[in-house]
N, C-alpha and C positions, 0 to 999 in steps of 0.2 A: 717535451717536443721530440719528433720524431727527427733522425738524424742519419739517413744515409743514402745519401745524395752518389752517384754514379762518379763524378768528380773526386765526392772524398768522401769515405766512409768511416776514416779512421778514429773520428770525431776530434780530429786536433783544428779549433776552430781558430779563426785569424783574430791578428793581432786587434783588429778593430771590433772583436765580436768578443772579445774579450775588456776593453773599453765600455761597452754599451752595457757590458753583463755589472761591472763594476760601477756605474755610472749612478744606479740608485732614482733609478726613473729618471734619468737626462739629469741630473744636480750636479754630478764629478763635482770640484770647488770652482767651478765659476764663480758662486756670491763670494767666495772668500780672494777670487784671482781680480775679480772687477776691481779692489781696495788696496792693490798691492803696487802701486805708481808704476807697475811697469807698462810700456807699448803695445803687447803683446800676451798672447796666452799660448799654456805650454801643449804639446802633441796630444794630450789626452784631452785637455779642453776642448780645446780645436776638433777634435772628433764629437764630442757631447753639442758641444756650440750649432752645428749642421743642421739636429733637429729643431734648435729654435729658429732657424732662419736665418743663420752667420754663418759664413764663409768668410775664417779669414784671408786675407792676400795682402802682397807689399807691391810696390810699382817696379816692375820689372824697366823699365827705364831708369831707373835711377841703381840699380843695383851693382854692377861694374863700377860707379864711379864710390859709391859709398864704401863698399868695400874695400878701393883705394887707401880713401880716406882715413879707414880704420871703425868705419862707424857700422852699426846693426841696419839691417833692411829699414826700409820706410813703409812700415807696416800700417794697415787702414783694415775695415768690414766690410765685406758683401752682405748688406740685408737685406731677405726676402720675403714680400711676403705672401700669404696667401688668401686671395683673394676669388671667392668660389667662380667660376662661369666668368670673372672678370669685369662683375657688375659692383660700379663703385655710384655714390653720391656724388653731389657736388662738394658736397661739404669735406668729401674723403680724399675726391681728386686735391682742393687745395690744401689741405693737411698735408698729403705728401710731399707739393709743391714747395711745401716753410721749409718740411724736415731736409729736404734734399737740398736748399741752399745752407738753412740754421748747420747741420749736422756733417752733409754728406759734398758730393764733389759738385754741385750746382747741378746736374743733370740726372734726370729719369730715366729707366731703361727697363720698354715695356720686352717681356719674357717672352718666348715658343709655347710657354705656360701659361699665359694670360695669367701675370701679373706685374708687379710693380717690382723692382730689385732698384736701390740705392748703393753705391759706390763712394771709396772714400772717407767711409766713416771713422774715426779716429775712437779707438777702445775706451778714452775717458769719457767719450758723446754716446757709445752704444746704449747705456741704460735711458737715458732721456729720449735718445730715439724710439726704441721698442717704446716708453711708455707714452711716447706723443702718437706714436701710430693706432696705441692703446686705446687713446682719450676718443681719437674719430670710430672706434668699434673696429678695429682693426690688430688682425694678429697675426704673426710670423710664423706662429709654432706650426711645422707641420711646411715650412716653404721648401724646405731642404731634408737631409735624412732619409734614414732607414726605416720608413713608413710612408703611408698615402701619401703622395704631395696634392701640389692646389688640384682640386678637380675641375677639368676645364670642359665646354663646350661650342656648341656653336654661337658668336655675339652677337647676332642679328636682333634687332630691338623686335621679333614679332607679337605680338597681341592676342589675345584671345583663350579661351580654357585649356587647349590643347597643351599648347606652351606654358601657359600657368602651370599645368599639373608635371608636366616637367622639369621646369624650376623648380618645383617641391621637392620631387623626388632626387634630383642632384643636390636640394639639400638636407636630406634624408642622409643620403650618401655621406656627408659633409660630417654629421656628429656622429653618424654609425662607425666613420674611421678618422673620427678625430683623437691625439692622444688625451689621456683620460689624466695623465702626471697633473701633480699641483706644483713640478718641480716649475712652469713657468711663471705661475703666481707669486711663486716665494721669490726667486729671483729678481724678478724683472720689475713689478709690479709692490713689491712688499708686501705680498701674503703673508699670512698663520703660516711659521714653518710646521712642519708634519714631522714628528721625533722618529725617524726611523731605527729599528733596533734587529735582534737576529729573526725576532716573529713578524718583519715585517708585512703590512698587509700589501695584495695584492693591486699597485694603481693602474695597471693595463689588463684589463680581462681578455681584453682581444691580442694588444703584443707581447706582454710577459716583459722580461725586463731584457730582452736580447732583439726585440723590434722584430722586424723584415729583416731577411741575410742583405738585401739590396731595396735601391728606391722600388716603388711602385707609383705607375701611374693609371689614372680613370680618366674617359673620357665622354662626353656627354654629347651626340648629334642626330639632326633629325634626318629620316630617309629619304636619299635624293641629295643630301646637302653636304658633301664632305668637307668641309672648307677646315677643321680641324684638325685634319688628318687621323682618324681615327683608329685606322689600321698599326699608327705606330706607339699605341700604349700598352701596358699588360691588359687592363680591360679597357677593350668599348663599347661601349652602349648605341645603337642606334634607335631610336624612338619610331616606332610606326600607327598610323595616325587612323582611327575610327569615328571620323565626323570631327566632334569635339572632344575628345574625349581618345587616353593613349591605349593604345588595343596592347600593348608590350613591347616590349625589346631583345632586339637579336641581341645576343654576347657574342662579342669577341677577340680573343685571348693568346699571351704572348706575345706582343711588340714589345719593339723598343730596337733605338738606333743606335746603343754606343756597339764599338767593336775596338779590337787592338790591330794597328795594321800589322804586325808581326807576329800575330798569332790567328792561323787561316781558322780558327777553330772557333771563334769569336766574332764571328756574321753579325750585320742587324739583320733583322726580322719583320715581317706584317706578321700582324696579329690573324688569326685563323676563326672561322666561325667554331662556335662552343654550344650555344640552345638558344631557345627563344622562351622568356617568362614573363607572366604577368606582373604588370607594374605592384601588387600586395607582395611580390616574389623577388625583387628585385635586391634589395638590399641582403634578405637571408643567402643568395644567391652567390653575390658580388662578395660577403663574407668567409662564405666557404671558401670559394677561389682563393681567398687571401690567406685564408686559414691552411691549403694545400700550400700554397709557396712557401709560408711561418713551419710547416712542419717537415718539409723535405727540402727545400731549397736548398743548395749551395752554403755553408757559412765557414768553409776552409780557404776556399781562393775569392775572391769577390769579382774576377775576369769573367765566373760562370755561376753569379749568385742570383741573375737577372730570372723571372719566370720562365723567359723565354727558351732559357738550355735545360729548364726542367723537363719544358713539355717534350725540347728535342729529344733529350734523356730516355723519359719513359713511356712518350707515343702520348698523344691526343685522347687514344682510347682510354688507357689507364687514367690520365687527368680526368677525363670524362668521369669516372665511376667515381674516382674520389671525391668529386664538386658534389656526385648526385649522392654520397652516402652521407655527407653530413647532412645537404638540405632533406635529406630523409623521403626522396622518390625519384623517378627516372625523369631524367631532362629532355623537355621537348626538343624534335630536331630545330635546328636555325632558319630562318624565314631566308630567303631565294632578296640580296641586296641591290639596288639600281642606285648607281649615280646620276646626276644630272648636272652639279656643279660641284668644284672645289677653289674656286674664285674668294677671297676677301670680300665683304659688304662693305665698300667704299663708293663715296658718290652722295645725292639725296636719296633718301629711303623714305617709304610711302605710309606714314602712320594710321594709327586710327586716330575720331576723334578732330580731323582735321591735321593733327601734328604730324610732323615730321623729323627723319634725322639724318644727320649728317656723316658720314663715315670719312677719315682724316688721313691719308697715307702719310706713315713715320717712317722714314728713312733708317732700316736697320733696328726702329721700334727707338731711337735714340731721342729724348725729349731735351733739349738744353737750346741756349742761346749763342750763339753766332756771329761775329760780324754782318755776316752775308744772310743770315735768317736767325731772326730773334723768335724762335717758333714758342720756346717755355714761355716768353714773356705772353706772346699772343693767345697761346692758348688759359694761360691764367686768367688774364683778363675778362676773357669769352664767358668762361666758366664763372668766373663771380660775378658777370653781369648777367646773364640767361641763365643761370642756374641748373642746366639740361644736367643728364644724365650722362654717366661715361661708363661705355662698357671697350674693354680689351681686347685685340682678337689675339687667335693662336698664331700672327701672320703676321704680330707684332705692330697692328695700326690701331686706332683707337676711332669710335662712333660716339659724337655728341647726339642723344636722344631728346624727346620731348621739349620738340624745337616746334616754334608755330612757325607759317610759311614765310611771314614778315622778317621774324628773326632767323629764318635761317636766307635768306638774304644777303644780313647782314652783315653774319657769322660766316659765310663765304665772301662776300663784299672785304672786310676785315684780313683774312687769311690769305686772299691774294694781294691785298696792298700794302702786309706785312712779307711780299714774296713769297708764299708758302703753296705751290701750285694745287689744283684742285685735283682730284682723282680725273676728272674726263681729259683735262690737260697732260698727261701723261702719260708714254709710253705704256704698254700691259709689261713688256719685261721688267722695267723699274716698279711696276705695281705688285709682280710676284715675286721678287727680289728680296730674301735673309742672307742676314750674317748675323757669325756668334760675337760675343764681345772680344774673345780674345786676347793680345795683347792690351794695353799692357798690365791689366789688371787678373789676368787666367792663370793660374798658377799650372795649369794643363798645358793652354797653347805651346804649342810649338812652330806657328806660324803665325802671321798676323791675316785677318779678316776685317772686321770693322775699320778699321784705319786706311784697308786697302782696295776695298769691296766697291765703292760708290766708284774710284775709277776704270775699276772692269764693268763695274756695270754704265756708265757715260761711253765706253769706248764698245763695248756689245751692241748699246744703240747705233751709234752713228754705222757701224758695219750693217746692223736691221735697215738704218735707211736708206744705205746704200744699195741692197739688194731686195727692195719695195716689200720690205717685211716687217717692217715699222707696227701693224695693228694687230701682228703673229704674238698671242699671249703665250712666251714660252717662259715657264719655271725655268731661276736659275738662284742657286743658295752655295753659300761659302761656310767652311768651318776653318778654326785655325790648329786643328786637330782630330782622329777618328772617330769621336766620342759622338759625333751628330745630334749638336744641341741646335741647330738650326736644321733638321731633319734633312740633309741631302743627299740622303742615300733614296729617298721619293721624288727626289726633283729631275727636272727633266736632263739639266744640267748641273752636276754637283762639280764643285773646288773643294777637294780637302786636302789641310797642310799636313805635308808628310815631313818636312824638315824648314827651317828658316827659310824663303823667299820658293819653297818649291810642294808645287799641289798637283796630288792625284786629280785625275778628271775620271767622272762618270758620267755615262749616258742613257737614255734611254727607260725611265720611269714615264708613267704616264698621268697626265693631267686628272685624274681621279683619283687616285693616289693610293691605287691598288696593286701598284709593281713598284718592283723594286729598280732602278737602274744597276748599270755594272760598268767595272772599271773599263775605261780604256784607253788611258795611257797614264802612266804614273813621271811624278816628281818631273811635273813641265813648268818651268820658270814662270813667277808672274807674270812679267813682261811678255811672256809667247800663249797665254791663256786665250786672249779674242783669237789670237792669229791661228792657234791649233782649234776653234771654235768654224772660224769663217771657212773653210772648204767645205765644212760638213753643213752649214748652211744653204752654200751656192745647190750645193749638190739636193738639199732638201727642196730649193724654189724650184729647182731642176726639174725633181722626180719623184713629188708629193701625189699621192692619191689625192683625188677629192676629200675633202675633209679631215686629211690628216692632221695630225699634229706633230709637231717635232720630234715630240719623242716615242710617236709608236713608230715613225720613218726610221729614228734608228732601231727599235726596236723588230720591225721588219727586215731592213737587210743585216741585221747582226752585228752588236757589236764587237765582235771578232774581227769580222768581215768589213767593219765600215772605213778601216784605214787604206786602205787596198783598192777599197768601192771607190771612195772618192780622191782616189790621187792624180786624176786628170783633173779635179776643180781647184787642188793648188794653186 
C-alpha cells in the first residue's frame, strides 16, 4: 500500500496501525482473553474488539468512588451492531429486546447509524450475546472499526421496484465491503480455527491486514429526501429515479463530523459532489474510493486519517483521477441535487396494499422502561402481537411497518395510554431533537448530553411557546464532546461539551442539511443554554423573511454579527 500522506510521510505508522498489522485478521487473543476470569481486556484487545462491534467502557459514575475504595474500574461492553438501512424483523427486533435485559443494562439505544448498540454488557455475557444476536441472523462485525461500518439510508417503508432495486444495491454494498476474516467465526461462534503460519493466506483482499487508516462511512438516499443526512459520510449515494427503475447515483465524498476542538486543523466536513454512475457502476466505483483512502490515507496520526483531510490534502481533482484510474475510465460529471425534505418519517405512513406504518419518536433513540413511560415494555408487546416490521432511522426513531389500518389503531390507541405521545402530538423541535449517549457510559465525553438534553429541550419549548413559535421545526442536537456523533455541526442549533457542565453553541446550518453552521459563542454554561438561545429567537419572530427558517436567519445576518444584531432583544 501506498504511504505518503501530506500529514506523514515518514511511514512511522501509529500505535493502533501497528495493533491491527499484528492483529492476524482482528484475532489478537481475544479467544484466549475471553477464558482468563478477568473483568476486562488488555490495550491491544480493546483495539481488535472495535472491529467486532465492542467498545469497551466502565461507568464513569462510579469511578472516583471505586478508586477510593482501592478497587479496579467497573468495566461493562458497548455492542454494536450492524444492521444494513436499519431494516430489522420482528423476530430481530425481540431478540435484541431478551439480549438487552438477559445480558446488557435493560435498555436499547438506537445509533445516528441506524442501529441497535447495547450497554452494560459484562465481558463473561459478551460471547452469548454476540452468539444470541447470531441465532436471529444478526452480526456486529463491522459495527465499529477501521473499516465500512453499518450502511445506512433513508427508513421510509416505501414500495415499489424503484426502491426494491435500491435496497439491493445497498446490499451489494454490504458484502462488497464486508470483512472477509474468519477471525469472527472462530471466536465468537466456534468456527474451524484457520492455522495461520509466516505463508499466511490473504483474508481481506480489499483491507489487507492494516484495514482503513480510520472509520469509513456509506450512505444510502433517494433524491429530494435528505433525512439521512447524507452530506456527512465519506460516501453518499443519492439514487435518482427513471419511472421504475434507478437511472444512477450522484457520489458524494469526504464527510464526516468528528473534529478536535483544540486543533483548528481538524473541521468536520460535508461531503462534496465526486460523479454520477450507473447502478452496474456503483459498487466498482464506491470500491475504488475506498481503495484511494486504504492507500494514501493518513495512518501516522488518526486526528487526520478520516477521508476527508485526504481530499483537503490533495484537491478534489487529484482524488478524482485516482477513483477514475482504478475503475478504468473517466467519471461522469455529478447530476445538479434538490432537496425537498430532511424531516424523520414519523407519524402514519401511507402503504401499499392497503397497509400502513407507523413511525415512533424515541427520545434520544433511548429504548428502556421508566416509571413515568414503560416505552421498552410497550413497544415489545406491540411487536410480538402485530408482528410488523421495524426499520431504524438515522434520527434515532424507529417505524413499525406492515401495519393494517385496524391495527395501526391500535398500535397508537396502546402507545398513548402507555403515555408514549404520538408524533402529531408533539412539538417539531422535540421531533428533530439528538443527543449522543455520553456520560456515563463514553469513555470520550467530556460533557454530559443524554442525561441532560431532554431538559434543554422541555425549557427550548416553553421559550417556543412563549414567542408563538411553537410549530417553527427548528434542528437542535447536543454532543458531550467534538467528535459529532449526533451530527451537530448540520444542525440548526448545535451544543457541544467543551469542558464538564460547559457547551459551545453553533448556529446557523440549514434544514437540508447542506451547510455547515459555526460557532458562536463557546463554553456557555448549561444552565444559560435557552437563555443565550431566546434573544436570537425574539429577534428571528421579529425579522424573519417569509419563509425563512431559523437557521438561514442566522445565516443571513452573520453569525459574527448576530450578538451585536440582536442585543436589543435581550
Amino acid at each position: 500500500m501506498a504511504m505518503d500522506s501530506a500529514h506523514g510521510s515518514s511511514g512511522q505508522h501509529s500505535k493502533v496501525e501497528k495493533i491491527k498489522e499484528a492483529s492476524r485478521y482482528l484475532r489478537g487473543t481475544i479467544a484466549e482473553a475471553l477464558e482468563d476470569g478477568t473483568s476486562h481486556f488488555g490495550e491491544e484487545n480493546v483495539q481488535v474488539l472495535k472491529f467486532h462491534g465492542v467498545y469497551q467502557q466502565d461507568d464513569r459514575d462510579l469511578r472516583r468512588q471505586l478508586t477510593r475504595e482501592g478497587k479496579e474500574r467497573h468495566y461493562m461492553m458497548m455492542v454494536r451492531a450492524r444492521i444494513p438501512g436499519g431494516v430489522l424483523t420482528a423476530n430481530q427486533y425481540l431478540q435484541f429486546d431478551r439480549i438487552s435485559d438477559a445480558y446488557g443494562s435493560g435498555s436499547l439505544r438506537i445509533t445516528t447509524r441506524q442501529t441497535f448498540q447495547m450497554h452494560g454488557v459484562l465481558k463473561a455475557n459478551l460471547k452469548a450475546t454476540i452468539r444470541g444476536l447470531h441465532d436471529a441472523l444478526v452480526t456486529t462485525l463491522g459495527g465499529c472499526g477501521d473499516q465500512v461500518r453499518n450502511i445506512v439510508g433513508c427508513a421510509a417503508p416505501h414500495e415499489g421496484p424503484f426502491y426494491e432495486a435500491v435496497r439491493a444495491d445497498l446490499l451489494r454494498l454490504v458484502d462488497a465491503f464486508s470483512a472477509k476474516t474468519n477471525a469472527y467465526h472462530e471466536i465468537w461462534l466456534d468456527g474451524e480455527r484457520i492455522a495461520l503460519g509466516d505463508g499466511e493466506p490473504n483474508e481481506e483482499p480489499l483491507y489487507g491486514k492494516t484495514y482503513l487508516p480510520r472509520k469509513f462511512k456509506l450512505c444510502v438516499v433517494y433524491e429530494g429526501d435528505n433525512c439521512a443526512d447524507v452530506y456527512s459520510n465519506d460516501i453518499g449515494m443519492v439514487a435518482h429515479r427513471d419511472g421504475d427503475t434507478v437511472a444512477g447515483y450522484t457520489l458524494v465524498v469526504g464527510g464526516g463530523m468528528g473534529r478536535t476542538a483544540s486543533d483548528a486543523k481538524t473541521p468536520p466536513a460535508l461531503a462534496q459532489p465526486l460523479c454520477f454512475v450507473a447502478p452496474h457502476d456503483l459498487v466498482a466505483t464506491c470500491r475504488a474510493i475506498v481503495e484511494v483512502q486504504r492507500d494514501y490515507g493518513n495512518r501516522e496520526n488518526r486526528k487526520f486519517a478520516r477521508m476527508k483531510y485526504l481530499i483537503e490534502e490533495r484537491g478534489l481533482e487529484w482524488f478524482s483521477a485516482q477513483v477514475a484510474a482504478r475503475v478504468g475510465k473517466p467519471l461522469t460529471p455529478p447530476r445538479e441535487l434538490v432537496w425537498h425534505t430532511s424531516h424523520d418519517h414519523l407519524g402514519r405512513i401511507a402503504g401499499g396494499d392497503g397497509r400502513v406504518h407507523v413511525g415512533v419518536y424515541v427520545e434520544n433513540g433511548r429504548i428502556r422502561d421508566t416509571h413515568e413511560l414503560p416505552l421498552k415494555s410497550i413497544l415489545r408487546d406491540i411487536v410480538a402481537e402485530f408482528r410488523p416490521g421495524v426499520r431504524l432511522t438515522t434520527q434515532q426513531n424507529l417505524i413499525l411497518t406492515g401495519l393494517t389500518p385496524e391495527e395501526a389503531n391500535l398500535v397508537e390507541r396502546r402507545l398513548r395510554d402507555a403515555g408514549v405521545p404520538l408524533a402529531h402530538e408533539q412539538m417539531p423541535v422535540r421531533l428533530l431533537a439528538m443527543a449522543c449517549p455520553a456520560m456515563p457510559t463514553c469513555g470520550l465525553a467530556i460533557a454530559e448530553s443524554e442525561r441532560v438534553f431532554p431538559s434543554v429541550v422541555r425549557e427550548l419549548e416553553r421559550v417556543l411557546r412563549e414567542l408563538d413559535l411553537a410549530d417553527e421545526p427548528i434542528s437542535v442536537r447536543m454532543t458531550g464532546c467534538p467528535n459529532g456523533c449526533a451530527r451537530p455541526y448540520i444542525a440548526e442549533i448545535g451544543f457541544v461539551g467543551r469542558v464538564l457542565g460547559k457547551y459551545d453553541v453553533f448556529l446557523g446550518a440549514n434544514q437540508a442539511g447542506t451547510r455547515m453552521n459555526q460557532l458562536y459563542k463557546s463554553q456557555v454554561p448549561l444552565e444559560e443554554l435557552v437563555s443565550t438561545i431566546r434573544p436570537l429567537l425574539r429577534a428571528f419572530r421579529a425579522e424573519r423573511q417569509p419563509g425563512e427558517s431559523f437557521g438561514d436567519y442566522c445565516a443571513r445576518i452573520g453569525v459574527d454579527a448576530l450578538e451585536a444584531h440582536v442585543s436589543a432583544w435581550v
